[in-house]
N, C-alpha and C positions, 0 to 999 in steps of 0.2 A: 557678462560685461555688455554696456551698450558703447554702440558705436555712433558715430554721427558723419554724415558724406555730405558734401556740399559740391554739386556741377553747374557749369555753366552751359546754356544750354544746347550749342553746338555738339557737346558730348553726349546730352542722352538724346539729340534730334534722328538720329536712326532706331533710336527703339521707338518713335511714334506710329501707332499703328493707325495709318489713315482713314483706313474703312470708317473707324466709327466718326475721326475728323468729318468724312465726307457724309455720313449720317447724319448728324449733325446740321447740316444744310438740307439735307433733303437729297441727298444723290445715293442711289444706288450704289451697292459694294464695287461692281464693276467697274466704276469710274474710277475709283480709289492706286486702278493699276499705274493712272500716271506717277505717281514717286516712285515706282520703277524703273522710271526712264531715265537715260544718262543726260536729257536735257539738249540735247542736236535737235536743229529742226527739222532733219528728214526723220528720228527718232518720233517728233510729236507730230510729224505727217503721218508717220504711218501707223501711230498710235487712232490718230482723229481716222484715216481712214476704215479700221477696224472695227468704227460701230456703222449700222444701217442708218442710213441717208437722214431719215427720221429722228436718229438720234443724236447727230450731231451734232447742235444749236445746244445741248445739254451737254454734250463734251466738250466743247468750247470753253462753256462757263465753267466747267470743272476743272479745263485745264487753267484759265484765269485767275479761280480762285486758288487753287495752288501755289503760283508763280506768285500772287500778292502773300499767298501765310508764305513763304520760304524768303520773302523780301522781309517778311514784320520779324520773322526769324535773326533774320539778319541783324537788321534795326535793332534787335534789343540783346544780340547775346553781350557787349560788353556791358550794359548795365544789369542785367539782372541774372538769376539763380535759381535754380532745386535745389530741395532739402529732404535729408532720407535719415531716418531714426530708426536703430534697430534693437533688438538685445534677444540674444540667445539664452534660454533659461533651461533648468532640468523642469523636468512635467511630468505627471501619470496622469491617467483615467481613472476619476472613482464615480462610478454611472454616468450621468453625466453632465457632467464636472469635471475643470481642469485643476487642479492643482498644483499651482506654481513657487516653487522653492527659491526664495529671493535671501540674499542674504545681503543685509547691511551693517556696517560696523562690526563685522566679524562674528554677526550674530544670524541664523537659519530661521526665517519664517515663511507660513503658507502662504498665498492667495489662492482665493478658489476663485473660478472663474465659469459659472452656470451658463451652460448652452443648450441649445433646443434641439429635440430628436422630431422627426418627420412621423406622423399617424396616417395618412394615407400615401400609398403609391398606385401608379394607374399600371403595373404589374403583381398582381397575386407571390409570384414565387420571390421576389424583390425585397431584400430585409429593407427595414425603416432606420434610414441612417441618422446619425450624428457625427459631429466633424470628434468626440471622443473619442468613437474607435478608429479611428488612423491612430492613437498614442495608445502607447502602451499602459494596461493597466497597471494599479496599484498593488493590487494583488500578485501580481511578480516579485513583485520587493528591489524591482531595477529602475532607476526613473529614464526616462525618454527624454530629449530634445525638442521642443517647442522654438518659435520663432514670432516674435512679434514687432511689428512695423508700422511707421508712419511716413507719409512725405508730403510734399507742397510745395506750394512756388512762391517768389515773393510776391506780396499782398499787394504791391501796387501793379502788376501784371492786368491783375483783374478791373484795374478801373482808368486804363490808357484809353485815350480819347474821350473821356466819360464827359470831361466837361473842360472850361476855360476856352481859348483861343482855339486849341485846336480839336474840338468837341467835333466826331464824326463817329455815327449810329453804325455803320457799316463799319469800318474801322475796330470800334469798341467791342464790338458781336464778335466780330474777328481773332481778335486776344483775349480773349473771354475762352473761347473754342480753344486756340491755341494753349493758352494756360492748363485746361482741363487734362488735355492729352498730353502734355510736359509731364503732369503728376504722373500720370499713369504710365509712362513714358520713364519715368524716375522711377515709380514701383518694378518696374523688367530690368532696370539696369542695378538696380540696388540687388535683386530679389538673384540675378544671375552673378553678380560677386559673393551672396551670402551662399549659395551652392556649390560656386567652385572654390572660394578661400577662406571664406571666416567659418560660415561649418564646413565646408568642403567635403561635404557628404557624394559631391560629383566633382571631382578634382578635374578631370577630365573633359568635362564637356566640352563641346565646340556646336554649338548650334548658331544659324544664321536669323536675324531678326524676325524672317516669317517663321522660323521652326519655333519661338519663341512666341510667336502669335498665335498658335494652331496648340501652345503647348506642349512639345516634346519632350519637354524636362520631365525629371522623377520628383513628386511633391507636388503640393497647390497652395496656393496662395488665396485664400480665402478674403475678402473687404466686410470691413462694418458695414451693414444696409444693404449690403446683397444679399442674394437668396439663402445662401446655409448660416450668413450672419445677419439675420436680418433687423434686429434689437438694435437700433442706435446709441442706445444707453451705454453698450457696451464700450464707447467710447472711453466713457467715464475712467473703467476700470484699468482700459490701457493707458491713458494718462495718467492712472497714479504710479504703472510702471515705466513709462519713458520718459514723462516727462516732454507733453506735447510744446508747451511754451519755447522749450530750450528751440525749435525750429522755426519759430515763430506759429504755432497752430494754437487759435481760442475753441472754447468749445461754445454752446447757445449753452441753455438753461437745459433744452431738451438733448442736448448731445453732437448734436450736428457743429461741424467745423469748418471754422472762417483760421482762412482764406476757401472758397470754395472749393476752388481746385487743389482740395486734399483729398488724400487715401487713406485710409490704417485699415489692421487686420493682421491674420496670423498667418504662420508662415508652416509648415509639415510636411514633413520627407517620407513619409511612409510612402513604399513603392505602388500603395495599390489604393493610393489615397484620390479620389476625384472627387470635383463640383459635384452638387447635389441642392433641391429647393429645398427648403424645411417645409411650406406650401400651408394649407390651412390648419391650424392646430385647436384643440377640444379644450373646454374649461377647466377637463382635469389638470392637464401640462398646464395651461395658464396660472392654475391657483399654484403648481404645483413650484414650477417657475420664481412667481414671485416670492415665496417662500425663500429660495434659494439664492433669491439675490435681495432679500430682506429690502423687497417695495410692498405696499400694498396692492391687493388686485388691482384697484382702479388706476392705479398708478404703470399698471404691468400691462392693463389693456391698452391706453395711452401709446405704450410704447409700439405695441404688436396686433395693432387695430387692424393692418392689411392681412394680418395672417388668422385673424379671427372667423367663426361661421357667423 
């Protein structure tokens, strides 16, 4: 079944994780401890006194910049929104390859779904992973649980202050920033309702926003264009099962998604499932690959040029 959430964005603003917000300008993690604060000003006294004298002209402006995103915050939770598309599917491993059991009209059909295994590791005794084996193979004859997801924000987020009357460069960079980290922000708050209620594989949990930043949870949530899914293309193939439009998400020609500050990706409960880079892969995987997802080589380099020798 897919499901569809729609929040405004005072509700997912605690799962923002600032660090990378404040990355993003150029500030060090450290500074990022300010959205810790309860917001007193002996609270940001003795925040500001906590770095060395030398670095305070730089904690100032982190504490600024903050106090303006949680103002722009403000500013726009009554007009705008996240969006979070999901759908729980049966899956198995067969090498690797997902194969996903979709049924429409009362009728069972396959997708496969080709993904990349790793050829080198800079440990010897270290298997070469693929996100396959966290699913259960086919050769059991029991199918698994897969999870796969989209989110985003609304499209006009991204272009506030861009131009007309009240056009400001500083401003625009601003919600830009802020937009990005709503998605991602909407990926944590989607990604921990699908854990504890719709598959509720962890009915239980209770973790607090950094436990969720650090990871605590069982499962990984994997993105298109990150390292274990690094294939853009793969987009593709998720919107023919979610159905990115219905959120409002386009794709380019090459796979990439407007509004920018979108996410997709899979979602896996396997207890002993972790991140991992797929990192440089050989022309054998490449030919072998494109075979698998019926592009031609050229077409397959194209896509996985960063991951080439």
């Amino acid at each position: 079944m897919i499901h569809t959430l729609h929040y405004a964005l005072h509700e997912v603003e605690e799962y923002i994780n600032w660090i990378y917000f404040f990355h993003a300008w150029d500030f060090p993690p450290r500074f990022a401890s300010i959205a810790r604060l309860h917001g007193c000003d002996a609270c940001r006294a003795g925040w500001l006194a906590g770095f060395p004298e030398e670095e305070r002209p730089k904690a100032e402006a982190a504490m600024q910049l903050f106090k303006e995103a949680r103002r722009i915050l403000r500013s726009l939770d009554k007009d705008f929104n996240t969006h979070a598309r999901f759908g729980l599917f049966e899956a198995v491993a067969e090498g690797d390859d997902l194969e996903i059991f979709i049924e429409k009209n009362g009728t069972k059909h396959t997708e496969r779904l080709p993904l990349l295994r790793q050829q080198r590791t800079t440990q010897p005794d270290n298997p070469l992973l693929c996100l396959t084996d966290f699913v259960r193979p086919a050769s059991q004859g029991i199918p698994d649980t897969i999870g796969i997801f989209a989110v985003t924000v609304d499209e006009e987020m991204e272009h506030l202050y861009e131009n007309g009357t009240y056009a400001d460069g500083y401003r625009h960079l601003l919600a830009q920033t802020l937009a990005d980290r709503l998605a991602e922000a909407t990926a944590e708050k989607m990604h921990e309702a699908v854990r504890r209620s719709y598959w509720g594989y962890a009915p239980d949990e209770r973790l607090t926003p950094e436990d969720l930043f650090v990871e605590r949870f069982q499962g990984i949530r994997p993105a298109v264009g990150y390292p274990s899914l690094p294939d853009q293309s793969l987009n593709f193939d998720l919107d023919r099962l979610l159905d990115f439009g219905s959120i409002g998400i386009r794709l380019t020609e090459n796979g990439a998604m407007q509004p920018h500050a979108s996410v997709s990706g899979l979602m896996l409960a396997h207890p002993a499932a972790r991140y991992f880079a797929v990192g440089t892969i050989g022309n054998d995987q490449l030919a072998d690959y494109a075979r698998r997802k019926g592009l031609s080589p050229e077409r397959a380099r194209q896509y996985l040029a960063a991951n080439l020798t």
